[in-house]
C-alpha atoms as a printed R data frame, in Angstrom:
    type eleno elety resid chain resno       x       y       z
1   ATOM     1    CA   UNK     A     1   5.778  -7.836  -3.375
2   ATOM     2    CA   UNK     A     2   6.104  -5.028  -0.849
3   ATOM     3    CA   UNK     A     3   6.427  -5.520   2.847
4   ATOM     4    CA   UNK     A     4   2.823  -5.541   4.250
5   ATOM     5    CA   UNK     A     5   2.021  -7.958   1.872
6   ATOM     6    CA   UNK     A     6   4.684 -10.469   2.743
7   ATOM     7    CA   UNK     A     7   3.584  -9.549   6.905
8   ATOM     8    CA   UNK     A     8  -0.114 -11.153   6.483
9   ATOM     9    CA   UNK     A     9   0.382 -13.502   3.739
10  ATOM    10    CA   UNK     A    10   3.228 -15.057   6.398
11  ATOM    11    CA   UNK     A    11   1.135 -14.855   9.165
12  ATOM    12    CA   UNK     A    12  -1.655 -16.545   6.916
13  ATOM    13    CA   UNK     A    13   0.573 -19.013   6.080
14  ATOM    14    CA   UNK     A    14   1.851 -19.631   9.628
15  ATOM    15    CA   UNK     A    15  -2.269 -19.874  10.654
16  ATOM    16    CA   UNK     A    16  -2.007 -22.581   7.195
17  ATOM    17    CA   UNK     A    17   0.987 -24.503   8.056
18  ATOM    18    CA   UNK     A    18   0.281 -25.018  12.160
19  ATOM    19    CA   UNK     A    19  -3.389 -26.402  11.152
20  ATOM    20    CA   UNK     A    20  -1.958 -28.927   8.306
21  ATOM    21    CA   UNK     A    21   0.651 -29.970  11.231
22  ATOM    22    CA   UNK     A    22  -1.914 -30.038  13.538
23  ATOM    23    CA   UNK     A    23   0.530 -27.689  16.160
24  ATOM    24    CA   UNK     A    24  -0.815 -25.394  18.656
25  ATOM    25    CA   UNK     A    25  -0.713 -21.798  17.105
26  ATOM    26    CA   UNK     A    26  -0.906 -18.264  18.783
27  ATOM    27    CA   UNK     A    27  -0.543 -14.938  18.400
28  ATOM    28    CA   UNK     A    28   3.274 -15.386  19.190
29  ATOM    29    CA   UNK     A    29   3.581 -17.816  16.309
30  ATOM    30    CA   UNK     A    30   1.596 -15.016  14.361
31  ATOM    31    CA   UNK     A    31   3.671 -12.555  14.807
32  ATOM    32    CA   UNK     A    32   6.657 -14.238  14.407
33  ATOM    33    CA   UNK     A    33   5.293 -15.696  10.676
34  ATOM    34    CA   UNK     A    34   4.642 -12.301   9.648
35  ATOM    35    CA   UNK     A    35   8.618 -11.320  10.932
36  ATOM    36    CA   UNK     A    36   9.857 -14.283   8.891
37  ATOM    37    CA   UNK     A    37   7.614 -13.385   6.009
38  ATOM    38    CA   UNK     A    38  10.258 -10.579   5.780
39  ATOM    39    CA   UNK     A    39  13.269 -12.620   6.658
40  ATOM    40    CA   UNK     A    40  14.414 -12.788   3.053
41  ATOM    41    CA   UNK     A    41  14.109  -9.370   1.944
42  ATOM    42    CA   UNK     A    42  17.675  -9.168   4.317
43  ATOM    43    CA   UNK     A    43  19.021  -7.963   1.171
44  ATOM    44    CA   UNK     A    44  17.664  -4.508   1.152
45  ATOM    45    CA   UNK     A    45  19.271  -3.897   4.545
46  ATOM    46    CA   UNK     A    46  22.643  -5.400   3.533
47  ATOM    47    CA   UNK     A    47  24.382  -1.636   2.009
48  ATOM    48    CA   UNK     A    48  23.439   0.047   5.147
49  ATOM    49    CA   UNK     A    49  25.994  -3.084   7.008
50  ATOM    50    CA   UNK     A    50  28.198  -3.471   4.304
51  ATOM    51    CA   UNK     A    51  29.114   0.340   5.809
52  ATOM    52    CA   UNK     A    52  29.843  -1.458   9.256
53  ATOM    53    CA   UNK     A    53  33.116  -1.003  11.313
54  ATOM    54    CA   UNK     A    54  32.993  -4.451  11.987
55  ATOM    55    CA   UNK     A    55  34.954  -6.078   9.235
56  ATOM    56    CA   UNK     A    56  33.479  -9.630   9.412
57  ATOM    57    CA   UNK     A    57  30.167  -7.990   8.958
58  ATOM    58    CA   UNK     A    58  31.203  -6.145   6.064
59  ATOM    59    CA   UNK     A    59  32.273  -9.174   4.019
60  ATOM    60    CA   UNK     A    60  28.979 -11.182   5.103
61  ATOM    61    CA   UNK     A    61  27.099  -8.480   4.132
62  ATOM    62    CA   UNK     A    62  28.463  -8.122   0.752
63  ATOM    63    CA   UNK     A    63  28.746 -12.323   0.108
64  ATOM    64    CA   UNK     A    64  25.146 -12.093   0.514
65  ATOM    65    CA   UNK     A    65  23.930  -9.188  -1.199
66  ATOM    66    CA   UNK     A    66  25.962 -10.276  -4.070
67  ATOM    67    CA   UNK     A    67  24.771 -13.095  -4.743
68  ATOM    68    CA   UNK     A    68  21.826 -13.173  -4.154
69  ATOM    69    CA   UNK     A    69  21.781 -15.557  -1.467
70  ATOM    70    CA   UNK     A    70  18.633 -14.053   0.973
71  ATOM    71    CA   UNK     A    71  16.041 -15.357  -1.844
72  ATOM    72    CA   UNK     A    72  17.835 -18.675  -2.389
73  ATOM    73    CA   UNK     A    73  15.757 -21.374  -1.448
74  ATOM    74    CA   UNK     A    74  18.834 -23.440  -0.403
75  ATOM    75    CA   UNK     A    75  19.572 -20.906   2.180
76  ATOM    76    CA   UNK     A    76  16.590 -18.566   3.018
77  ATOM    77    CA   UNK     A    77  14.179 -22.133   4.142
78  ATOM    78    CA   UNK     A    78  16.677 -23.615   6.226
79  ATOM    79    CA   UNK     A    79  17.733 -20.087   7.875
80  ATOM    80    CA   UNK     A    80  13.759 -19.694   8.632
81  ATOM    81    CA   UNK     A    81  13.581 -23.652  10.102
82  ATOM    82    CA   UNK     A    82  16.687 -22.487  12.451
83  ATOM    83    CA   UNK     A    83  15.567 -19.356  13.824
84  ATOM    84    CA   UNK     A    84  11.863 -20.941  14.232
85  ATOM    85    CA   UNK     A    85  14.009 -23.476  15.703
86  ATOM    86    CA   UNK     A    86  16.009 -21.850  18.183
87  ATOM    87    CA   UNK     A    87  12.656 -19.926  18.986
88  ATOM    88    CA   UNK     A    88  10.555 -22.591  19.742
89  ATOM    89    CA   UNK     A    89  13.255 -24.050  22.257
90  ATOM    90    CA   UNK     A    90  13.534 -20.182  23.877
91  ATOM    91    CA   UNK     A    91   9.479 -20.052  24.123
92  ATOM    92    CA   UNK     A    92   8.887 -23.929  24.707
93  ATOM    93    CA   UNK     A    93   6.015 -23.055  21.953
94  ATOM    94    CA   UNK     A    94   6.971 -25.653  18.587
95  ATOM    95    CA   UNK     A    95   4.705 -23.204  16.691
96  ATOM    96    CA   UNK     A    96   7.498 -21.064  16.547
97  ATOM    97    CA   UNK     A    97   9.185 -23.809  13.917
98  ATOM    98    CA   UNK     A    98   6.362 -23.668  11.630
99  ATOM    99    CA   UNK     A    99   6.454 -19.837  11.912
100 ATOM   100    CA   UNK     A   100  10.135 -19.882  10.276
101 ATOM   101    CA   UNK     A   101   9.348 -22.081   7.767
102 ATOM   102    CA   UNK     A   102   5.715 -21.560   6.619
103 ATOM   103    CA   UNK     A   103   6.463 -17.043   6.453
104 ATOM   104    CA   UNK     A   104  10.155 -17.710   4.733
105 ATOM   105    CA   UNK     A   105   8.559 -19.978   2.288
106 ATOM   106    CA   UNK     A   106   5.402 -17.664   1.368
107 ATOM   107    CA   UNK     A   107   7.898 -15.078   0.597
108 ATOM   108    CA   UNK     A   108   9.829 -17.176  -1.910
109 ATOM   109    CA   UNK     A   109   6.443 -18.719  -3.344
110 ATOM   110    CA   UNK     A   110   5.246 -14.742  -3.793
111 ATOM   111    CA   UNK     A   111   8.561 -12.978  -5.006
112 ATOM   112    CA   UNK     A   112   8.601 -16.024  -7.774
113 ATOM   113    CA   UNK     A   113   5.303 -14.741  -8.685
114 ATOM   114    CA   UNK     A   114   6.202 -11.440  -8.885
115 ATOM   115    CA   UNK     A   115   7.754  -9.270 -12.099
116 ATOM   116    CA   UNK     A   116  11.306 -10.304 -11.719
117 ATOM   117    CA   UNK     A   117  11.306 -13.069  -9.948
118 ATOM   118    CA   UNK     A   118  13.882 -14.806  -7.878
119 ATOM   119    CA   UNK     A   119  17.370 -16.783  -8.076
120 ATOM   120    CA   UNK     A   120  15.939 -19.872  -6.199
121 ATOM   121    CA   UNK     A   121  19.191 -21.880  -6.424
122 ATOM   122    CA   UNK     A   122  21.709 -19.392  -5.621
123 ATOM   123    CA   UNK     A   123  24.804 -19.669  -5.403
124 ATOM   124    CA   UNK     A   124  24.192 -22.828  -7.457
125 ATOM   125    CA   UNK     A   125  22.890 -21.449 -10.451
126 ATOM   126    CA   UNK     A   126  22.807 -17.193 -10.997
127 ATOM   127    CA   UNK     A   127  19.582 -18.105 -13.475
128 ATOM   128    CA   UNK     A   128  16.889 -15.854 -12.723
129 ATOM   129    CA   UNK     A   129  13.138 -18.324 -11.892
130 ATOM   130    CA   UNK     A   130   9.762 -16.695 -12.052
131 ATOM   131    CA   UNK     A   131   6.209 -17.897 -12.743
132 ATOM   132    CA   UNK     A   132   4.678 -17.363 -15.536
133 ATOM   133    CA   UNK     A   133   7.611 -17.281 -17.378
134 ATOM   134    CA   UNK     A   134   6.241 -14.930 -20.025
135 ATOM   135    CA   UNK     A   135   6.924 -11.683 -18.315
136 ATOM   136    CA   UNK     A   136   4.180  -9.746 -19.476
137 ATOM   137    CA   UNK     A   137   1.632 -11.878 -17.875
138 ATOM   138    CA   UNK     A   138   3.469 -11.940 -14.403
139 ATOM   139    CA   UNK     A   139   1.531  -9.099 -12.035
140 ATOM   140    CA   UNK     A   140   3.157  -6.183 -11.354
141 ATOM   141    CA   UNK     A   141   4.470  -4.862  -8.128
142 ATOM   142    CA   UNK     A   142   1.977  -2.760  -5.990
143 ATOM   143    CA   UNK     A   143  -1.052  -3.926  -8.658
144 ATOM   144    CA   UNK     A   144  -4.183  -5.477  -8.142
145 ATOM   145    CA   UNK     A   145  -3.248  -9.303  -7.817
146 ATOM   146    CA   UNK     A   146  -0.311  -7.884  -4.889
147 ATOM   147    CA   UNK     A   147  -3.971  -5.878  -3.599
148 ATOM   148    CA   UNK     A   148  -5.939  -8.991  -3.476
149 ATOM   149    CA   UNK     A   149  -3.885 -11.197  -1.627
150 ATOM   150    CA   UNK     A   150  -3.042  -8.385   0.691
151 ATOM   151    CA   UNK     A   151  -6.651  -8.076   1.372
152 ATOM   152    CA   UNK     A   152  -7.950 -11.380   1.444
153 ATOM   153    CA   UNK     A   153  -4.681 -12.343   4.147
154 ATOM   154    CA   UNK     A   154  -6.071  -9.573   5.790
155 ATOM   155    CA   UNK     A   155  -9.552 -10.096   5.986
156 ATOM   156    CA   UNK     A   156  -8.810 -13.938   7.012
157 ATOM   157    CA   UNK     A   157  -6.606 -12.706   9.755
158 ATOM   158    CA   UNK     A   158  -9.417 -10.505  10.618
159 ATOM   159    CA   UNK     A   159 -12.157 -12.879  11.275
160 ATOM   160    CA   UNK     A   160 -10.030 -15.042  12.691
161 ATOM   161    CA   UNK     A   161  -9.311 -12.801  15.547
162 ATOM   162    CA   UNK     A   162 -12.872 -11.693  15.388
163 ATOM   163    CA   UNK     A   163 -13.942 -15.424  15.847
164 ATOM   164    CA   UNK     A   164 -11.106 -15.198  18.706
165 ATOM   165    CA   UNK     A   165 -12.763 -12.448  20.539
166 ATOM   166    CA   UNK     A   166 -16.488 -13.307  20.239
167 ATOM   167    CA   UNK     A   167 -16.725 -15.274  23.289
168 ATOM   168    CA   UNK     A   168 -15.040 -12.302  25.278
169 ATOM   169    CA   UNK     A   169 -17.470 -10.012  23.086
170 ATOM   170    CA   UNK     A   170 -20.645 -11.889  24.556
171 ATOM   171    CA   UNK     A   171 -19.569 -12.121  27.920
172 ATOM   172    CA   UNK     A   172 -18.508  -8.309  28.239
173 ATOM   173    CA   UNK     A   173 -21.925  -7.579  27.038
174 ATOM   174    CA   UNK     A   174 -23.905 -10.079  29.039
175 ATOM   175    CA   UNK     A   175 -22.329  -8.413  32.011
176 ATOM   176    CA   UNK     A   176 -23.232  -4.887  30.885
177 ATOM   177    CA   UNK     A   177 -26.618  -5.825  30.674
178 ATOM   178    CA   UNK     A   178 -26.700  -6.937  34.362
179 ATOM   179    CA   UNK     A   179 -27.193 -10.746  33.366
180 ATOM   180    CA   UNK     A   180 -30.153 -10.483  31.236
181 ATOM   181    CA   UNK     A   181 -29.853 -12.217  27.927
């Protein structure tokens, strides 16, 4: 799945996760859902550091990228819980937890969907999981199933800020009309 997609569909899934909980969610545990929808895809970033000066960073850097470790369940969920974690005790908002955990996890449940899937028990196992396993029927990156949930994240997101803003909407325009309804 490409980028935008994994922004809304984590910020969806934050919106998902914080009602099932039954936590307080705002537009700071929005946004940060949609940054840890991306938190996996660390990976792609990992050449440019593996060039670092900083030789520490250069051998994390290339532990992870070669092995595959930023899609691995046993690492990518509990690096998302940690962060959301350490953010909700910075913010005093424990939305921020279910941000980490609810966008990391929609990016593992989407790249498993996708064409090549992902190696969900890394460094465990190198085998490569995806869903359906017949790879001809598993949707293509960029096509119309990646399109769809794209869309439909966004529209939810959408209404949900237009539901947001409608109070603000009728109020701004029962003072431009002077009071009158």
């Amino acid at each position: 799945m490409r980028y935008p997609t994994h922004l809304v569909a984590g910020a969806c899934a934050t919106l998902g996760l914080g009602y099932l909980a039954q936590v307080p969610i705002g537009l700071p545990e929005v946004a940060a859902g949609a940054v840890a929808g991306l938190l996996p895809d660390v990976d792609y970033v990992l050449p440019a550091l593996e060039r670092s000066r900083i030789p520490w960073l250069r051998r994390l850097a290339g532990r992870i990228g070669d092995s595959g470790l930023a899609h691995a369940a046993i690492v990518a969920l509990p690096t998302g819980a940690l962060l959301g974690g350490l953010a909700a005790l910075a913010s005093g908002r424990i939305g921020m937890l279910a941000a980490g955990v609810a966008g990391v996890l929609v990016h593992l449940l989407l790249d498993l969907c996708g064409q090549i899937g992902v190696q969900l028990w890394a460094p465990f196992s190198r085998a490569w999981i995806a869903f359906p396993p017949w790879e001809r029927l598993r949707p293509p990156r960029g096509g119309t199933v990646e399109l769809s949930i794209f869309s439909g994240s966004s529209a939810f997101l959408a209404w949900l800020g237009g539901r947001a803003l409608f109070p603000y909407a009728v109020q701004l325009l029962e003072r431009l009309q002077g009071g009158r309804p």
